[in-house]
Structures are given as C-alpha cells and as structure tokens.
N, C-alpha and C positions, 0 to 999 in steps of 0.2 A: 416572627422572623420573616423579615421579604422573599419572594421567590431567586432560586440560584440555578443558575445551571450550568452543566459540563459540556462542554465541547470537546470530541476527538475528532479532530480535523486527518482523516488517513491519508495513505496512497491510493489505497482502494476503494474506501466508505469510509464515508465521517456519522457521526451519531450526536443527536443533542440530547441529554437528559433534565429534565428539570425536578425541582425538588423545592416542591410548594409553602406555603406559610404552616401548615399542619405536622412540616417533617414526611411527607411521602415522597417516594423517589420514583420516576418513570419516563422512559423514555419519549422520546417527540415523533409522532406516526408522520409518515406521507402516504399517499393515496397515488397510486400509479397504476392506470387504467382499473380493474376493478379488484388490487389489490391492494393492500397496505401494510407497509414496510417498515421496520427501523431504522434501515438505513438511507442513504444517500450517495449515490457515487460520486467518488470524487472526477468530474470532469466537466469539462467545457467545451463547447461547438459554436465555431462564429462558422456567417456566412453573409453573402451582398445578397439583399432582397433585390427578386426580377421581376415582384408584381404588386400592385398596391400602389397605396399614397406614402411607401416605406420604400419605392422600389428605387435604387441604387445605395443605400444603407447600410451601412455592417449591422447585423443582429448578431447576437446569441443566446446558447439556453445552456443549464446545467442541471446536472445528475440524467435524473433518469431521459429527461426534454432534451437533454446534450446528445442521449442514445439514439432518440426519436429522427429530430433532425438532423445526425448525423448517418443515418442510415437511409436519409427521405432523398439525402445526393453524395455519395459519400465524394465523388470529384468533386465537387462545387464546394464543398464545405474545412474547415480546417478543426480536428478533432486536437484536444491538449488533456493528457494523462499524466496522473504520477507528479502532480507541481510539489504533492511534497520532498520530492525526490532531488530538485535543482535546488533547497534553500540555503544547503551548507556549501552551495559550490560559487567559487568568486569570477569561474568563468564566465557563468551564467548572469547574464547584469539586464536583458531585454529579448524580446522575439518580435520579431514583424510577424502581423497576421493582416494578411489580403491589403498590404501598406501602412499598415497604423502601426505604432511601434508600441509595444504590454511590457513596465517591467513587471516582473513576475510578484510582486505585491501588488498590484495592481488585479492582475489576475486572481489571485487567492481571494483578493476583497471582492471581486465579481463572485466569487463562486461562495462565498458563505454568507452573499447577502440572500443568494438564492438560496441558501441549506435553510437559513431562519424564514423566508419566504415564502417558501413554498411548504412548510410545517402546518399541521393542521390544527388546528388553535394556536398558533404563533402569533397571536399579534403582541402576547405581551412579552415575547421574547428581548425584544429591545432595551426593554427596562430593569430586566432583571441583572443581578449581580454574576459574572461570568468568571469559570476557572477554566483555565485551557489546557491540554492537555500539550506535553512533548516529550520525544523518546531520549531517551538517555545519549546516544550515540546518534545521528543525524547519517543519514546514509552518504555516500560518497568517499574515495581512496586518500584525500587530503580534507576532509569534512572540517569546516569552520562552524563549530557549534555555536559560537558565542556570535557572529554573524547570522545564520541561521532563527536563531531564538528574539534576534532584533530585526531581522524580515518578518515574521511570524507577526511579533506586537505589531509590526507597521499596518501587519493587512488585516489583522483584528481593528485595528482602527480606524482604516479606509473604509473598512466595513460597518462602523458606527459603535463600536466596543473600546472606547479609548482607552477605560480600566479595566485592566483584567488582572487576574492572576495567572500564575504557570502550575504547575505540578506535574513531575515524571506519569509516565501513560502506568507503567508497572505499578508503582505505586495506587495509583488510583485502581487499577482493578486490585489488588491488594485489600484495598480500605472496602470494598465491597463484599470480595470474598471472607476477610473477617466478621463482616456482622454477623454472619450465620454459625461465627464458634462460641462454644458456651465455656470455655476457658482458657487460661495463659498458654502461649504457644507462640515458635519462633515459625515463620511463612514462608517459605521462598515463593517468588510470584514471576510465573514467564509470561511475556506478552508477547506474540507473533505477531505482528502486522504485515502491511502489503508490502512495507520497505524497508523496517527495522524493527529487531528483537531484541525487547532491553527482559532484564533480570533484578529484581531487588528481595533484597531477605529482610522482614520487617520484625517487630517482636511487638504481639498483639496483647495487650493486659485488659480483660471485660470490666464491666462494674459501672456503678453512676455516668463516672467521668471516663470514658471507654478511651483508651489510646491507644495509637499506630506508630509506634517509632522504628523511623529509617533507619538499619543498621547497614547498609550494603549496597552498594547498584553497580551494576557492568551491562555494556552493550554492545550492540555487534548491528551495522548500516548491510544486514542483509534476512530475508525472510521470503515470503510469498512468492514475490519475485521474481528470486535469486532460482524459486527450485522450477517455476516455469520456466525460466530460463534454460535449465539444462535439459529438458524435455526439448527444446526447440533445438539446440544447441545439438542434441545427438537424435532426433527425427527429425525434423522438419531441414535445418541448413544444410545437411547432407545429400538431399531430392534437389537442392538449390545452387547446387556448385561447390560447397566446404569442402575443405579437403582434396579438391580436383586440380588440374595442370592447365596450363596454357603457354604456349612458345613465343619466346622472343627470339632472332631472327637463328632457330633450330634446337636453341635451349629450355627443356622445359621447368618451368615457373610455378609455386604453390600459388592457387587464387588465394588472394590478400587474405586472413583469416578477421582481417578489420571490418570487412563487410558486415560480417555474419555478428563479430562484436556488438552493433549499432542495431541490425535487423533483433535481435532478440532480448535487447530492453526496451519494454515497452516505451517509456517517457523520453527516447532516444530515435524512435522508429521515425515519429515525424521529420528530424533533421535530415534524414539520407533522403528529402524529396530535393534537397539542393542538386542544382545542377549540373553544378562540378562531381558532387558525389555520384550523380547514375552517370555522368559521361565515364569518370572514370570506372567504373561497370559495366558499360556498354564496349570498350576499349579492352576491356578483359577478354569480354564474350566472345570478340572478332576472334580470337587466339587461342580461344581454351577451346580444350578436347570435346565438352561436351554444353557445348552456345545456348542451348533449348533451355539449359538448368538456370544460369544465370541471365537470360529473355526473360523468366519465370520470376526470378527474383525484384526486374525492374519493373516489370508491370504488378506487382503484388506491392511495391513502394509507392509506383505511379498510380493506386487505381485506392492509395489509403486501405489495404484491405487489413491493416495490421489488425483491427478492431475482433473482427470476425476469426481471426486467427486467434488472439486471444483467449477469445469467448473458445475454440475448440481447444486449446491445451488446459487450461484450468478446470475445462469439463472433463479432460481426463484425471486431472490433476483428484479433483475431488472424488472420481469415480476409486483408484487407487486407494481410497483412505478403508473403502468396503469391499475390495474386491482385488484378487493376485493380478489379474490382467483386464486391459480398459482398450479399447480400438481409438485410437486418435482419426477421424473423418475431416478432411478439409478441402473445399474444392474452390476455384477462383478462375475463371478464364480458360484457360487452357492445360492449369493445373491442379492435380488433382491426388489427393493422400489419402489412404489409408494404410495406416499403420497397428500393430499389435502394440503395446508398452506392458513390459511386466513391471508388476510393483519390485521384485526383487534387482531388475536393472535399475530402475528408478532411484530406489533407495543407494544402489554403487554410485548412481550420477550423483546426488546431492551429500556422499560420506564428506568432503572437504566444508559443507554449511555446517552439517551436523559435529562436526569438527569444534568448527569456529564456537558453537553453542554451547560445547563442553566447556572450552576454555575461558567462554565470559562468565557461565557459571562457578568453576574453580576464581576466577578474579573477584564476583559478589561477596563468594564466602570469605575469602580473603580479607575482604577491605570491611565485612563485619566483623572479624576476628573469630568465623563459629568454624569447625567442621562439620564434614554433612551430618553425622551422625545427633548432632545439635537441632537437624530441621524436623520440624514435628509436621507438617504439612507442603505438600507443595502442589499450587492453586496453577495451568496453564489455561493459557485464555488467547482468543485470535483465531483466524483460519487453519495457519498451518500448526497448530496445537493439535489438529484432527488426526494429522497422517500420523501413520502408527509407528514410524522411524523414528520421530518425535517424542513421541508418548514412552517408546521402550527406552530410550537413553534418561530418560529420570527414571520410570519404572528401575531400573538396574543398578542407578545410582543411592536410591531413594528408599525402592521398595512400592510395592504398587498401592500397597494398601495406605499408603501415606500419600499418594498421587490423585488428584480431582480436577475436572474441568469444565467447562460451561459458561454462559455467555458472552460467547466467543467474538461478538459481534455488540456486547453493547454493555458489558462491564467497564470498561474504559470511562465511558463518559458517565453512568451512574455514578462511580465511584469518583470521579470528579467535584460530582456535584455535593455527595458527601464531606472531600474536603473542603469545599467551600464552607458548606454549614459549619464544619468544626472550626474553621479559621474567623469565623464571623464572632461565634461562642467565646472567641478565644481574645 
C-alpha cells in the first residue's frame, strides 16, 4: 500500500501524520531551534523586505518562522491567526496585506505548503494519498459549512493536493483511540480544538476486518478560544476601559462594549488596526471618565501586541488545568497587569461553553439513537480536553472510569491517516 497521510489543518496547530507502505502510523516532526515538534502553528507573517537584493518585496513565513519574524518587527510586519476561523463566513471573501489583496484560500494554501515544507523528511509528502480532516460544525453565528468545506478543497489544491479526501476531525481521533480496544464497544469521541468542538459516538467491532461505524455527530464553532476569551473578557478588558462611561454633551455613555468584542478574538484583533476603528476609540477616550484605559487599548492594537497577549492568557489558561490559582502577567508600553485568576472563577466564566458542550453531546446521542448508559467508553482529545471543567462534565455524565484521554495534539491527524488506509482497503 502507497504511503497516506492525515492532515489536521487547526486554529491553533495543524499536524501531518503519515502512514507508510508497512502500515505504521506517525507523525511528521519539525525542528524549531533545537527542538522538535509535532506540531505546527497555524499562522502567517508577511512583511516589505528593507534590505537585500529582496529589498522592497512582500515576504513571508509560517508557523513557527511566522513567530520568529513577527516578533523580529512586530510594527512593520502583519501577523494573520485563526484562518480556520473566517471559512464558514461569506463576509469574509479577501484581506489586503501591505497592498496586495489574499483571498483567504489563497492564504491557507501559503501556509500548508509551508506545513508540508518545512516537515523533516517531507519531501515525499507531495505524493502521497491525503485525508483531511474537518470539524463537524465550522465556527462562526451563521457558519456556511458547505461553503467552508469548498474553501478548504480549493486551498488544498492551491497547495498542490487536488485529490483529497475529508473525514470529521472526531471521527478520526475516534478511529485511533479504537485500535487500542481489544473488544466491541460503543465510543463517544470529543475533540476540542482551538475553534471548534465536534462529538461523534461511533460503534467499534475488533477482528480481521476491524470497523468504525458512525452512529452520531453534533458540534459546537466554539473551544480553546472561546475560554481565552472570557479570561480577557473579565481581566484584561476591564484595566482597558469595558465597562466604563464617557459624556456626550453631560450625559454619561457605556464605552461601546464592541471594542472589547473584536480586542479578544484573536483572528479579529488584526481588523481593529483599521482606521476608522481606533479614530472611533480615540473619540471615546476624549470623553470617558478614565482616557489612560482606552490610550492603553489603542496603542496595544497600534503596536500589534495582541500576540504576546495571547501567549500570557493561555499560559494561564494551561496553568489553571494544574493548579486553583494562575497570576496572568502582561506588560506593553505603558501598560502593565498583573492579575490573580482562580480556577474556580474561571470555570463560572466559561459555564455558558460548557453549556453548549452538554447539549451537542445530548444531540450526538440523539441522532445515534443510544442513551448514555449505551456508551461503553469515552475517548477526549485536544487542548481544552485538559481543563478539568471539561473532564468533570463527562466524568458525571459517563462515570470516570469510562473516561480517557490523550494525544491531545496529534490523534486527529493519526487517525486520519488510518482512514485513509481503510478507505484504500476498501
């Protein structure tokens, strides 16, 4: 059998697995300064070369290169997150970077010819037979999935992948977590990613001819995210004007709470450097109570610091998964946080996600016909699979001792590349 392999192309990290002529399955390393990774961030960094026989040029790099040179100028440079985040939305059709106009297929095919590129022994990447992975529910409030999944093919193929296959991301971590059962048994399988958390309940039969069949899938366009988000949302927008007043001529006025909407999605942060958006900012600031908080705000848009902000919420983000209380640190110019976070506030900020997760889990089991008491196992996989907010709502539904989890980060695309092999077999 030819070589196959999975691609999880994420919000956060994408993963390539390949899965040889022998039947072994294993992920595709990169080499970033002198360590080595499985993953790959998903982003991209242009910038105008000012030196060289490159100099007035647009350049760019991706993943880890994207970090490198976007931290080497972060003014000079234009930083793009989260592209899987724009694919179900019809607003979203182009972006100008430094004058040249990216649709966003265009982009994604930049940045996964760099994921197979920059792979270490990837050259035979190209040739091999590819399944790609996508989440059940596409993130965004009016999400065009079936749009979506036909941006997706396009920038697989921009990228030099005309043929591919699709398969749910759940799924596929699914098909991976089963090899390791040594009998019949029904799965529920959660996948948390950086933008969306789908759910499928599969029913696993061992033997010769091992099978995975799909009884179930529900999703929800919110994860990772969603819970950095209300970290910022209740620390950080509050130090920056949320929530505060400003007079129009003796009446005082809430500051727009739209700022702070934009400022704490990541793959949204770039659009508020338009100039309309900080004037109208700057026109707040003249009027509100407290000017210093929103000064603070436009120079942390103006100066691209969202990166580095980032990088300190999700470090508390992960701290919280080990520990009741995490200090969120962030400093920028003139501004400057440190804050406490209890896990037990935390957990009250994201009840409405964990919410949501209840009820695309009751929809999976639904639309397989089983109730819970039917699920013999249930497999979580992804980042926020870790927090323990997470882990207790199956625990409670499930039973813990029927609860497991693990490669959080790169069952996705193993299990991919598995169904490839079977759909090959097949």
């Amino acid at each position: 059998m030819s070589d196959i392999i999975g691609i999880d192309f994420g919000t956060t990290n994408s993963v390539i697995a390949l899965r040889d002529g022998e039947g072994r399955v294993a992920t595709v390393r990169y080499q970033v300064g002198g360590k080595v990774l499985d993953t790959f961030r998903s982003l991209l960094c242009f910038w105008v070369e000012e030196t060289g026989p490159s100099r007035g040029k647009l350049q760019h790099a991706a993943g880890p290169h994207a970090i490198e040179a976007y931290l080497d100028d972060p003014l000079g440079s234009r930083l793009i997150m989260s592209m899987k985040s724009y694919l179900a939305s019809r607003s979203f059709t182009e972006t100008r970077i430094f004058g040249r106009s990216y649709g966003l297929e265009e982009l994604i095919s930049l940045f996964l010819r760099a994921l197979a590129g920059h792979a270490m022994g990837g050259a035979a990447l190209g040739a091999a037979r590819v399944v790609a992975g996508r989440p059940v529910r596409f993130v965004g409030e009016q999400a065009d999935d079936a749009l979506a999944e036909r941006r997706l093919r396009s920038a697989f193929a921009g990228a030099g992948w005309e043929s591919l296959d699709f398969a749910l991301e759940p799924e596929a971590a699914g098909h991976r977590f089963a090899a390791g059962l040594d009998g019949a048994a029904h799965v529920l399988v959660g996948d948390f990613g950086g933008g969306t958390s789908d759910f499928s309940l599969l029913r696993y039969e061992p033997g010769a001819a091992r099978r995975v069949t799909a009884l179930g899938h529900s999703g929800v366009g919110i994860a990772g995210d969603a819970f950095d988000y209300r970290i910022i949302d209740n620390v950080v927008s509050p130090r920056l004007g949320k929530g505060g007043s400003y007079r129009v001529m003796g009446t005082a006025l809430p500051v727009p709470p739209s700022f702070y909407t934009s400022f704490a999605r990541w793959h949204r942060l770039s659009l508020m450097r338009a100039p309309r958006t900080l004037r109208e900012i700057g026109e707040v600031a003249r009027a509100a109570d407290h000017p210093e908080q929103l000064h603070h705000l436009i120079r942390l848009v103006e100066d691209e610091a969202g990166y580095a902000l980032y990088q300190a919420v999700s470090g508390v983000k992960a701290a919280l998964s080990g520990a009741e209380v995490a200090v969120l640190r962030f400093r920028h110019g003139g501004f400057a946080l440190e804050e406490t976070v209890r896990r037990a506030d935390f957990e009250a900020w994201i009840a409405p996600e964990l919410a949501q997760f209840g009820g695309a889990v009751d929809q999976a089991l639904a639309e397989a016909g089983l109730p819970a008491g039917a699920v013999d196992r249930v497999f979580l996989t992804g980042g926020s699979s870790l927090v323990p907010a997470v882990r207790r709502l199956f625990e409670a539904r499930f039973g813990a001792e029927r609860v497991a989890h693990g490669g959080e980060f790169v069952s996705v695309a193993e299990g991919l590349a598995l169904i490839g092999a079977e759909r090959v077999a097949a």
